[in-house]
Residue, then its C-alpha position, 0 to 999 in steps of 0.5 A: x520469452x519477454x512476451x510470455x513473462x508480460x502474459x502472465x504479468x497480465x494473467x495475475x492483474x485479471x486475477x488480483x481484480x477479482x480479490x476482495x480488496x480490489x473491488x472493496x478498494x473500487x467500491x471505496x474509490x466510486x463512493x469517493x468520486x460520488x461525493x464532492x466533499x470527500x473528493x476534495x478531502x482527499x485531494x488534499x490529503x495527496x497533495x500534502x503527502x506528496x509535498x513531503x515525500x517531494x522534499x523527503x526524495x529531494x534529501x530536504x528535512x522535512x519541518x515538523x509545521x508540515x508534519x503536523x498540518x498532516x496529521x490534522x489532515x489525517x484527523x479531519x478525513x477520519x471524520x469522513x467515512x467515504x474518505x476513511x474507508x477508502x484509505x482502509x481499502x487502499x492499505x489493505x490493497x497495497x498489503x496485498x500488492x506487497x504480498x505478492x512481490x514478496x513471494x515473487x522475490x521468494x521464488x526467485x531467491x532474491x531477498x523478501x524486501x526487494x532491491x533497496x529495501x532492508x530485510x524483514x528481522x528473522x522472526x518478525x511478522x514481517x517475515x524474513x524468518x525461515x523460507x515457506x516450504x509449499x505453495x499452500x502457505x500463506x505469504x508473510x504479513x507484509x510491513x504496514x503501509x506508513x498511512x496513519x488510518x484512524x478507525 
């Protein structure tokens, strides 16, 4: 049974890369790593993310120096349109991964949000109002990522 789950967990990743954004966000991602500037603008960018969401896992406050380093970060990498489209790419991709889990969690019953995460208000845009009532209808807008993206 394991076995047929994982085949379909196959068969819907063949079929999310054949989605706009999935090529839009590989089309971004080679017109980055074509460009050693703007590969370097964004390594700097994850690395400095990741250091907040290091001491935001680890329960650390995390200071507001380093939030504003961020967001000059943010500023500076919005200037490269090789770097910004690719973080447009990426949240309209993750919009779509989110998308997906919210309507796999609905066919199962489980709450939209997943384990840990807080329902959607009942008439949000979020969803989390009333449940779809055929397959032809669209999946509830997921929440946006937490990714500032100037443009």
């Amino acid at each position: 049974m394991t076995d047929q789950v994982w085949a379909k967990v196959d068969e819907l990743a063949a079929s999310l890369q054949g989605t706009d954004a999935y090529r839009a966000l590989q089309a971004a991602r080679q017109q980055v790593e074509e460009r050693e500037a703007a590969r370097i603008m964004l390594r700097d960018l994850q690395r400095l993310q990741e250091e907040i969401e290091e001491k935001q896992a680890s329960g650390e406050p995390v200071d507001q120096e380093l939030m504003d380093r961020l967001q000059q970060r943010l500023q500076l990498v919005a200037l490269n349109p090789y770097v910004r489209e690719y973080l447009q790419a990426e949240a309209a991709f993750a919009q779509l991964l989110i998308a997906v889990q919210v309507r796999l969690a609905e066919k199962l019953g489980l709450p939209a949000g997943g384990a840990g995460a807080a329902p959607a208000q009942a008439g949000s845009p979020e969803g989390g109002g009333e449940a779809r009532q055929d397959s032809q209808t669209p999946p509830p807008r997921p929440r946006s990522s937490r990714l500032w993206v100037p443009g």
